[in-house]
LOKOLNU-39462 format. One record per atom (N, C-alpha, C, O, CB): x negated, y negated, z negated. Coordinates in steps of 0.1 Angstrom, whole numbers, plus 2048, in hexadecimal, padded with zeros to 3 digits. Atoms other than C-alpha are relative to their C-alpha. Glycine has a CB too. Layout:
% LOKOLNU-39462
XYZ
...
This chain:
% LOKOLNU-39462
7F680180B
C0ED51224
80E802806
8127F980E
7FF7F37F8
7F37FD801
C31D62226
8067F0802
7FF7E6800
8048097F0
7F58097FF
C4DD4922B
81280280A
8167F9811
7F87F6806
7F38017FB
C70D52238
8077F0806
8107EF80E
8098067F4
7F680F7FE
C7BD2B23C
7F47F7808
7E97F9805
8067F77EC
80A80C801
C68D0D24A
7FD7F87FA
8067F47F2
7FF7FA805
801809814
C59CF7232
7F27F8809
7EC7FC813
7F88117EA
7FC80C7FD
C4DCD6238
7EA803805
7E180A7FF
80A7F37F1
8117FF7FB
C24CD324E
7F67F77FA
7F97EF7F1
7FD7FC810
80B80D804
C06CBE247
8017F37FF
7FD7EC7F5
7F77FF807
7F980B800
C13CA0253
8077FA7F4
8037F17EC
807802808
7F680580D
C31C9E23C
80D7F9804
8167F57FC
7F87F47F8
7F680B7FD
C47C8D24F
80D803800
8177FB7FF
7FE7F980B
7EE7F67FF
C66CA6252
7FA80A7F5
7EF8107F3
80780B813
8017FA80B
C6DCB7236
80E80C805
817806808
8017F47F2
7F87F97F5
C85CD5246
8068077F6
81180D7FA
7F980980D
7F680180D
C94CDD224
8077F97FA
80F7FE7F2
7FE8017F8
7F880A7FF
CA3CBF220
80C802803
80D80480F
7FC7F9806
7F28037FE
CC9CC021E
8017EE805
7FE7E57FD
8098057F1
7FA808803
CD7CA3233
80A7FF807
80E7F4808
7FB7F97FF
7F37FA7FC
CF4CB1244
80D7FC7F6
80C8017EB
7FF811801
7F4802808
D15CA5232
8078107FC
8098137F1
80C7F6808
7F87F4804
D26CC9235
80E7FF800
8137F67F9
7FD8047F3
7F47FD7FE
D49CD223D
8088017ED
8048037E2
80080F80B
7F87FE80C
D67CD3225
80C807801
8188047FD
8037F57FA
7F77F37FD
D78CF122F
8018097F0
7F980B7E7
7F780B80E
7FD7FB811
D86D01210
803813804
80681C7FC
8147F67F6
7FB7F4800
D8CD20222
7F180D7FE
7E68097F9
809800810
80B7FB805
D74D3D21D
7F580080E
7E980080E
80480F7F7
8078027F8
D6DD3D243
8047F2807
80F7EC805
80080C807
7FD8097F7
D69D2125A
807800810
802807819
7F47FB800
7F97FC7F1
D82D1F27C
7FF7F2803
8027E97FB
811809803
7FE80D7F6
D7DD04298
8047F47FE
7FE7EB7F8
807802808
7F580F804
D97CEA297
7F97FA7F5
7F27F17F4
8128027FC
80380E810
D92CDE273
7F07FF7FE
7EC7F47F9
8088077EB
80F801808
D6ACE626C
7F77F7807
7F37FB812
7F880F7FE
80A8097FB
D54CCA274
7F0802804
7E87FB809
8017F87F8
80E7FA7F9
D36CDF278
80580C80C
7FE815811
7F780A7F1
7FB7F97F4
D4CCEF294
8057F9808
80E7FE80F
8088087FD
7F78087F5
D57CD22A7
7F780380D
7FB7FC815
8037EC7FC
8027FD7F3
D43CDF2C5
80280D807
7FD811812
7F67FC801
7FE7F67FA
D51CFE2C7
7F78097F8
7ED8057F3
7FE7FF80F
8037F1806
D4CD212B8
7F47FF7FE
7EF7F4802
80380D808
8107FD7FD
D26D2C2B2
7FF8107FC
7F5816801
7F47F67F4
8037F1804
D2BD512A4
80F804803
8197FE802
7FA8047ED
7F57F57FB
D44D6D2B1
7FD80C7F9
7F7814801
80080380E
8067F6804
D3FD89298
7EE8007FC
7E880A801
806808809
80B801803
D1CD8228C
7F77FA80F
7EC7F480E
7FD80D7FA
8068037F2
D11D7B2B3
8047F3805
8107EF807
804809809
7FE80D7FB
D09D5C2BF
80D800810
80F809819
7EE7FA803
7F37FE7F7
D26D522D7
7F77F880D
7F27EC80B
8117F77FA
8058037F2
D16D502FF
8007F2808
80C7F180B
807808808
8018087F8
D11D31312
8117FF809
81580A80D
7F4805807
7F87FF7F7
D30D29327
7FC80080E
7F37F7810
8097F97FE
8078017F3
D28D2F34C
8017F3808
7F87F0811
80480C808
80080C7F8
D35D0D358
7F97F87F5
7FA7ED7FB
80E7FA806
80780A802
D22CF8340
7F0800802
7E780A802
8037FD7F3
8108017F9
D01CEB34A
7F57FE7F5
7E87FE7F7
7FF7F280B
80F7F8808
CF0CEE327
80A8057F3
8168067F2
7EE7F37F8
7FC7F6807
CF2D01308
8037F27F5
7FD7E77F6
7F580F7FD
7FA80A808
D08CED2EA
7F88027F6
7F180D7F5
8108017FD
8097FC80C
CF5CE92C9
8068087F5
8108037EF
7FA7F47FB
7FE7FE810
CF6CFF2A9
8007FB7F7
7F57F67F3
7FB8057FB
80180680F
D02CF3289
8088077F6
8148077F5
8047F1800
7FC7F280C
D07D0F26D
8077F67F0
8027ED7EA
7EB80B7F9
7FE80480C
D19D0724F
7F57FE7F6
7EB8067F6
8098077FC
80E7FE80A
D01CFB230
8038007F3
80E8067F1
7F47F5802
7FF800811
CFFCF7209
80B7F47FC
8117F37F1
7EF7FD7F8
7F9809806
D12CDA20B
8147FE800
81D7F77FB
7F97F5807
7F17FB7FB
D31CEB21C
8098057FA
8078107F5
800808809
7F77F780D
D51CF1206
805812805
80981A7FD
8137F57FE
8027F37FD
D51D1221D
7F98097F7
7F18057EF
7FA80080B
80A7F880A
D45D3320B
7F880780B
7FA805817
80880A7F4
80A7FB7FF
D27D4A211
80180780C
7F980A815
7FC8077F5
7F87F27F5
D3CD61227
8037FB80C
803802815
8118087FC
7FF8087F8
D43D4723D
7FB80880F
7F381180E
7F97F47FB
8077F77F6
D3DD53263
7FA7F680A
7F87F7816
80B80C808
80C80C7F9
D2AD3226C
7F37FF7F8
7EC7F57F7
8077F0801
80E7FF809
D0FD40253
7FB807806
801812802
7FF8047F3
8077F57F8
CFAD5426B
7ED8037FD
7E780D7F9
8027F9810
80B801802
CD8D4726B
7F78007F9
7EC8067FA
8007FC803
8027FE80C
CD3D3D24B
7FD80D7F8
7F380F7F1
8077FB7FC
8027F4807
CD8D5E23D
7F4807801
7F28107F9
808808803
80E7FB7FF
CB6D67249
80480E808
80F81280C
7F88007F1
8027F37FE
CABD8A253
80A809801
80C80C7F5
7F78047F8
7F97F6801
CC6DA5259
7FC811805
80181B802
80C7FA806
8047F47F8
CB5DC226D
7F48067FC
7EC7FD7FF
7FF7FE80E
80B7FA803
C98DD6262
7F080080D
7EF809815
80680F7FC
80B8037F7
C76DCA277
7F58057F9
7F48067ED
7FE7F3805
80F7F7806
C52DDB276
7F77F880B
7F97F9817
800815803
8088067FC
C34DC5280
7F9811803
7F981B7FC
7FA7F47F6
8087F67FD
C1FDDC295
7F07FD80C
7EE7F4815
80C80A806
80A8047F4
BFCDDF2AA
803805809
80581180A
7F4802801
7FD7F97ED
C03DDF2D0
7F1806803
7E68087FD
8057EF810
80F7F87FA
BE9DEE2E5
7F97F680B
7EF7F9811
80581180B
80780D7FA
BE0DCB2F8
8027F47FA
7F97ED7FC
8027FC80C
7F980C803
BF4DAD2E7
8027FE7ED
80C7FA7E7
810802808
80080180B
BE7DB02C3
80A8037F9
81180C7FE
7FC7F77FD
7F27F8809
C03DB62A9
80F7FA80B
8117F2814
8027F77EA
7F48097F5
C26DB22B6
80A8067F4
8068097E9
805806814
7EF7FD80B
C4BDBA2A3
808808809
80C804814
80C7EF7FC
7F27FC7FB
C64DD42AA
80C8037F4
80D8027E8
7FE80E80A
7F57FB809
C83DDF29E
7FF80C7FD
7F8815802
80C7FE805
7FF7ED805
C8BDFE28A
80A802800
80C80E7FE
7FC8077F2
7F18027FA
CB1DF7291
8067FE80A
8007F6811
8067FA7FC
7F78067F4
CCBDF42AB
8017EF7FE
8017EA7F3
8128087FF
7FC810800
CD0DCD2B1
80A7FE80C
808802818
7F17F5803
7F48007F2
CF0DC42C7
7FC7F1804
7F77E97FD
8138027FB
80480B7FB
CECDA72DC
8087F47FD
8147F47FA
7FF80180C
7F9809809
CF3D882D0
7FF7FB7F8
8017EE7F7
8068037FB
806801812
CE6D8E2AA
7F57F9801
7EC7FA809
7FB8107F7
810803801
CCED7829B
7F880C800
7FD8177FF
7FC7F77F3
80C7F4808
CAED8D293
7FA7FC7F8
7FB8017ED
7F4805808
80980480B
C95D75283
7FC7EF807
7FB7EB812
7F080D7FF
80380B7FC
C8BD52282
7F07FC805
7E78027FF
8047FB7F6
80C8017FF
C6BD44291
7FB7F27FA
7F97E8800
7FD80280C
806805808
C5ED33272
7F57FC7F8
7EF8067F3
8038017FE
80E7FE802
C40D21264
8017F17F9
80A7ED7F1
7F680380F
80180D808
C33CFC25A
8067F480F
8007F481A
7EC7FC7F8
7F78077F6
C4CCE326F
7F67EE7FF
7F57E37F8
8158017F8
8098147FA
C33CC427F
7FD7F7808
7FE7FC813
7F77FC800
7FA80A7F9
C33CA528E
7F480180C
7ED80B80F
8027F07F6
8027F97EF
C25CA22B0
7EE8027FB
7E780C7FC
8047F0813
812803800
C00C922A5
7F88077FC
7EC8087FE
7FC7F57FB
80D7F4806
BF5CAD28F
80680E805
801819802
7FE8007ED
8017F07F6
C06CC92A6
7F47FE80B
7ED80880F
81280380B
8077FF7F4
BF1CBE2C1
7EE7FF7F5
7E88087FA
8067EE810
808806809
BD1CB42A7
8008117FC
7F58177FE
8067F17F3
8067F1803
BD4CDC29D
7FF80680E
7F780F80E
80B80B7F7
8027FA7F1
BD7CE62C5
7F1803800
7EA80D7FF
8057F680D
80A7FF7FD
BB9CD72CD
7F58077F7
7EF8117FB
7FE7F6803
8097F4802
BA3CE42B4
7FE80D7FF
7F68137F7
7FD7FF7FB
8027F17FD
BA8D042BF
7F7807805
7F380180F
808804807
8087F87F3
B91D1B2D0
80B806807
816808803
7F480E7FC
7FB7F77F7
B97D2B2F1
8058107FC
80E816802
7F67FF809
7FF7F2807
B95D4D2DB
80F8007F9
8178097FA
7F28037F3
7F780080B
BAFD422C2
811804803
81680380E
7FE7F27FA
7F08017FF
BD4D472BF
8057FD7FE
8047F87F2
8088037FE
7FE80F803
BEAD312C4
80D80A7FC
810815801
8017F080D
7F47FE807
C0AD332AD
8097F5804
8157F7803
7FE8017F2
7F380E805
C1BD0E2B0
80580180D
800802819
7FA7EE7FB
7F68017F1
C39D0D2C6
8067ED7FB
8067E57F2
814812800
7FD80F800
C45CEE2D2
80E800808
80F807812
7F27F6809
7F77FF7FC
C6ACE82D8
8087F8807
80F7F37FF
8038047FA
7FB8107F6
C7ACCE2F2
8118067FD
817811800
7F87FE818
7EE7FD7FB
CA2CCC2ED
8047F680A
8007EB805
80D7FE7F3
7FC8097FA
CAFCB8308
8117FE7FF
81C8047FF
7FA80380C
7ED80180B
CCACA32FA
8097F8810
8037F381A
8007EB7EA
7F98087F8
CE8C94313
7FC7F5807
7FD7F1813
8087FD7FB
8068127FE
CD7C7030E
7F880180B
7F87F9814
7F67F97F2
80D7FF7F5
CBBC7C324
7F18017F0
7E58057F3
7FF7EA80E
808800809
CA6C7A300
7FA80D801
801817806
8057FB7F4
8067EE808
C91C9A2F5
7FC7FF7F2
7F47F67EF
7F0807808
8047FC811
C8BCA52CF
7F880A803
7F981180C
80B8067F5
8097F87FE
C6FCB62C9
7FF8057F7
8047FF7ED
7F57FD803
7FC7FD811
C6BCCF2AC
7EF808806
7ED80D811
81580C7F7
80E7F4802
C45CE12A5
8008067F2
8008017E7
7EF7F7802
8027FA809
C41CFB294
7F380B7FB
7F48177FD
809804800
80F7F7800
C1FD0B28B
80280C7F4
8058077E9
7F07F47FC
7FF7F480A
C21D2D276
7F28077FD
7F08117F6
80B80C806
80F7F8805
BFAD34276
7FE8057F1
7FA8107ED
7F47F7802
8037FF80E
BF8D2E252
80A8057F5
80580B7EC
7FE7F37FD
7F0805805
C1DD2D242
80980980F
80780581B
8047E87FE
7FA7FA7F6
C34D47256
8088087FD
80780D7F2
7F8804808
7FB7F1803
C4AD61259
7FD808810
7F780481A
8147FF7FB
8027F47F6
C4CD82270
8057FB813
80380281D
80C80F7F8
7FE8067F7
C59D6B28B
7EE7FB810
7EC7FA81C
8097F37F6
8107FF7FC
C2FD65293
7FA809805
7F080780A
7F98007F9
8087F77FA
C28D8529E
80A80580B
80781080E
7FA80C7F6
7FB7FD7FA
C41D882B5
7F97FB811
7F77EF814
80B7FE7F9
8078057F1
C32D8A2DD
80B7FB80B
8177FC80A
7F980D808
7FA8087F7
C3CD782FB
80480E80A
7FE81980A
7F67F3807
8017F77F2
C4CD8C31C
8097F5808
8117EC805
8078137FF
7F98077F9
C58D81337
80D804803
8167FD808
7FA7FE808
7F47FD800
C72D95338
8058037F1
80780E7EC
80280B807
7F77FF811
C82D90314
8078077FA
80E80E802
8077F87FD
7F47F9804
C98DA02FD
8047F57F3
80D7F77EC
7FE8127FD
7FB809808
C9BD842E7
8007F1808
7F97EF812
7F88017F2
80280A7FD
CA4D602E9
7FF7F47F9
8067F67EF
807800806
7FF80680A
C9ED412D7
8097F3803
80B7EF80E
7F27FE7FA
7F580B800
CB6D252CC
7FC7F77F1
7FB7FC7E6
812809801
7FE80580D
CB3D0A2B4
80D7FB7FB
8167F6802
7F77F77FE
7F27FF807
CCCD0B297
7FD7F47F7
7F27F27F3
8038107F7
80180480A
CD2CF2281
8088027F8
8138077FC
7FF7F8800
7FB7F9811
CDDCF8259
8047EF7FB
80E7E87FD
7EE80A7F1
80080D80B
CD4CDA241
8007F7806
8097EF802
7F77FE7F8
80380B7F8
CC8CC225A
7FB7FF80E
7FA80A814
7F87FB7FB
8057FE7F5
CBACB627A
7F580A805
7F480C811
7FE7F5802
8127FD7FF
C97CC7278
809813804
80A81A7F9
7F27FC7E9
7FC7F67FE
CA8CEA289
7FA8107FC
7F080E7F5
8017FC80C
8017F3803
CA1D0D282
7FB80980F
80480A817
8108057F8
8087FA7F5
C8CD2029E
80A811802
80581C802
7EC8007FA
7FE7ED7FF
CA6D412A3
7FF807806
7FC802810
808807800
8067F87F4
C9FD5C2B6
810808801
81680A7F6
7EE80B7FD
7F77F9802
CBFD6E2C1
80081080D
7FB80F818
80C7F3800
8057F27F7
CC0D962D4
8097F480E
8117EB80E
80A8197FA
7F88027ED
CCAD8E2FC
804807807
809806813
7F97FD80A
7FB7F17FB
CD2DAF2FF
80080E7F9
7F68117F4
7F980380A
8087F6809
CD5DCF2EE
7F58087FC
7F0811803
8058067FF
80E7F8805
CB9DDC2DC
7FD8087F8
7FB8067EC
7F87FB7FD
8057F680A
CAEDFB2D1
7F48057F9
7E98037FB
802809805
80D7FD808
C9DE0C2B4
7F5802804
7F480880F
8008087F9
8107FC7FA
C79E0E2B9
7F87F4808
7EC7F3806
80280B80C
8008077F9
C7BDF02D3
7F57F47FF
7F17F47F3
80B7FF801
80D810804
C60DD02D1
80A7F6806
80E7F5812
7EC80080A
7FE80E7FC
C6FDB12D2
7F77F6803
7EB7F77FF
8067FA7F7
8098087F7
C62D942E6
80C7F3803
8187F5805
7FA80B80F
80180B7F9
C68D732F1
7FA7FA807
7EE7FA806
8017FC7FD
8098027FA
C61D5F30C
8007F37F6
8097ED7F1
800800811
80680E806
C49D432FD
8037F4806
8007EB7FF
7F2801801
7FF80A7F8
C52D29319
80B7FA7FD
80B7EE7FF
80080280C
7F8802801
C73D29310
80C7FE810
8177FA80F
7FC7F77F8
7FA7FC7F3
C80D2E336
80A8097FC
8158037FE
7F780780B
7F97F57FF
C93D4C32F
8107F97F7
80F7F47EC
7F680F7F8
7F1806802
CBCD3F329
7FA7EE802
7FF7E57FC
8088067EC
7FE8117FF
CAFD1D333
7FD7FA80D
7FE803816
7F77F77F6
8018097F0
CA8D07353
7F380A808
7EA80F802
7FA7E97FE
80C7FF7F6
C93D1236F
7F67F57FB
7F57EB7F4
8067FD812
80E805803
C71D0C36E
8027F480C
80B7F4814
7F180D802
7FD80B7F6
C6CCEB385
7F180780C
7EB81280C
7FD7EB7F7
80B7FA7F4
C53CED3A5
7F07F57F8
7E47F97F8
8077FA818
809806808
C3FCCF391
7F980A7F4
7EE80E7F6
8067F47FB
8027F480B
C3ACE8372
7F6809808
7EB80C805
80F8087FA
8067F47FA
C32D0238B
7F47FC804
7EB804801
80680680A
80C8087FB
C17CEF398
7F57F97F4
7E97F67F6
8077F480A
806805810
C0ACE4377
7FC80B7F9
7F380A7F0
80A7F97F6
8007F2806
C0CD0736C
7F3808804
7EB80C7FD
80C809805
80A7FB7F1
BF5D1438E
7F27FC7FA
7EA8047F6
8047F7812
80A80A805
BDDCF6383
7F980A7F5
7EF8107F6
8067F17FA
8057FD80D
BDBD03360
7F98107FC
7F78127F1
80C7FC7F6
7FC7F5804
BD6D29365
7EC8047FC
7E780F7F8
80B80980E
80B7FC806
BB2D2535D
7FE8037F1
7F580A7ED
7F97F9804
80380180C
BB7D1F33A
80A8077FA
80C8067EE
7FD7F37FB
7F47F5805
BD4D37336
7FF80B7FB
7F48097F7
807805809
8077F3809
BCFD59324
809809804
815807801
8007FE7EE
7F77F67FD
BDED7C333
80F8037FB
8108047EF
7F98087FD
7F87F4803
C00D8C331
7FD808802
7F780C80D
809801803
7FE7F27FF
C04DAD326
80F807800
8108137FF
7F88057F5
7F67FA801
C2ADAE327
80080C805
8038167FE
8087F9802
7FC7F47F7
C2CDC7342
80C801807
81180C80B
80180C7F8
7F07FC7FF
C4EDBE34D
7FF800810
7F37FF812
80E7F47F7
8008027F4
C54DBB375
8027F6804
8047F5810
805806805
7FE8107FC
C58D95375
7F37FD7F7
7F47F37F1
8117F67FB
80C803806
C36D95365
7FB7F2806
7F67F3811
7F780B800
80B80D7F9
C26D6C36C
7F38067FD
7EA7FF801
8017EE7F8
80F8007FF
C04D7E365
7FC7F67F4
7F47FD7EC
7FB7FA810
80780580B
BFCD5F348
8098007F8
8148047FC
7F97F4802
7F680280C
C0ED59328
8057ED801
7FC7E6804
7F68067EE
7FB80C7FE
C1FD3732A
7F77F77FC
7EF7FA7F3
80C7FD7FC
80D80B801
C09D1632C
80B7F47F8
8177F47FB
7F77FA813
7F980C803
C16CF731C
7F47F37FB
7F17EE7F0
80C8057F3
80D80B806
BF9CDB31F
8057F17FA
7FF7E77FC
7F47FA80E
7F8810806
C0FCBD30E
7F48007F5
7EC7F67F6
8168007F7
80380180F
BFDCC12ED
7F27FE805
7EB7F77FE
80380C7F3
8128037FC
BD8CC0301
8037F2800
7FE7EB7F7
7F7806811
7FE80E7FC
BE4CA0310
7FB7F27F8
8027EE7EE
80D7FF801
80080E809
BD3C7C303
80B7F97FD
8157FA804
7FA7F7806
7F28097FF
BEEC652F8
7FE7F7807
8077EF80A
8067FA7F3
């Protein structure tokens, strides 16, 4: 089933439509820095493009888009993500990696593309759909760690097997041309975006890496070693790129007993 948005899992417990964001009271039509309170950490869009990491900070600041509750209007240029879909994409069959997504447009780096959306759930029945997987099957649910200042982590799962948009057929590489970031709108429960990492031309297949490595920390030597362990139960890459790891990323948290 179609779905552009995420909308709430089995569970029940986050409901990711939920407005509970207060919203700015900027009267102007766009929002600038200083006064907007969904901008007190600094810029997030530069002309439709997400604005880069600074090179001396040691992580990335969080997104927070104007929402419904904001006296801002529509035009606003902290409305990015929300707006959904801007670029024309074509689900297609690869020649090893089942369907995949490219573009039929230029994309400049920067630009969202598309969200990776589905049914948003809580840990016990992300891991409760893992396991009963077959080895055959395909796994859809991403699992997302933010690591906050505190030392805490938030976790956001999102499974699109059932409930999805075009964000699902999109393949892993290791060498990427997209990146993902979570956004938040209405509330805590973030928005999975994918944004280009570099320019991309018509014709092109977009990809992400699944691990989430790519714009984020080195891999550790523990991981690596956990990784090595696990490569029995790992399942081929076909990226093709020249930093090819050979498997598609492992993540055994969700096997794990509690």
């Amino acid at each position: 089933q179609y779905s552009p948005d995420n909308v709430a899992g089995a569970d029940g417990d986050i409901d990711p439509t939920e407005i509970t964001f207060p919203g700015c009271s900027c009267l102007t039509s766009s929002c600038v820095v200083r006064t907007c309170s969904c901008l007190c950490r600094g810029e997030n869009y530069n002309s439709l493009c997400l604005q880069p990491t600074e090179k001396e900070e040691e992580y990335a600041r969080p997104v927070f888009e104007c929402n419904s509750m904001c006296q801002c209007g529509e035009s606003c240029q902290n409305r990015v993500v929300q707006r959904g879909l801007q670029f024309r994409l074509e689900v297609f069959k690869t020649e090893k990696k089942g369907w995949g997504v490219r573009t039929l447009e230029f994309i400049a780096k920067g630009r969202f593309v598309c969200e990776y959306a589905g049914e948003v759930l809580g840990f016990n029945e992300a891991r409760r759909r893992i396991q009963a997987q077959t080895s055959k099957a395909s796994n859809y649910i991403i699992a997302v760690r933010e690591h906050l200042h505190s030392g805490q982590i938030m976790e956001t799962f999102v499974d699109p097997t059932y409930i999805g948009n075009v964000g699902r057929f999109l393949n892993h590489s290791c060498e990427p041309n997209l990146f993902m970031v979570p956004v938040r709108v209405d509330s805590m429960v973030p928005k999975l975006a994918l944004f280009a990492a570099t320019d991309i031309s018509a014709g092109e297949e977009l990809s992400y890496d699944y691990s989430g490595r790519f714009h984020n920390l080195p891999i550790s030597n523990r991981e690596q070693k956990s990784l090595e362990e696990d490569n029995r139960l790992r399942k081929p890459c076909y990226c093709g790129s020249r930093t090819c790891a050979s498997f598609l990323p492992w993540d055994s948290s969700l096997f794990s007993t509690p």
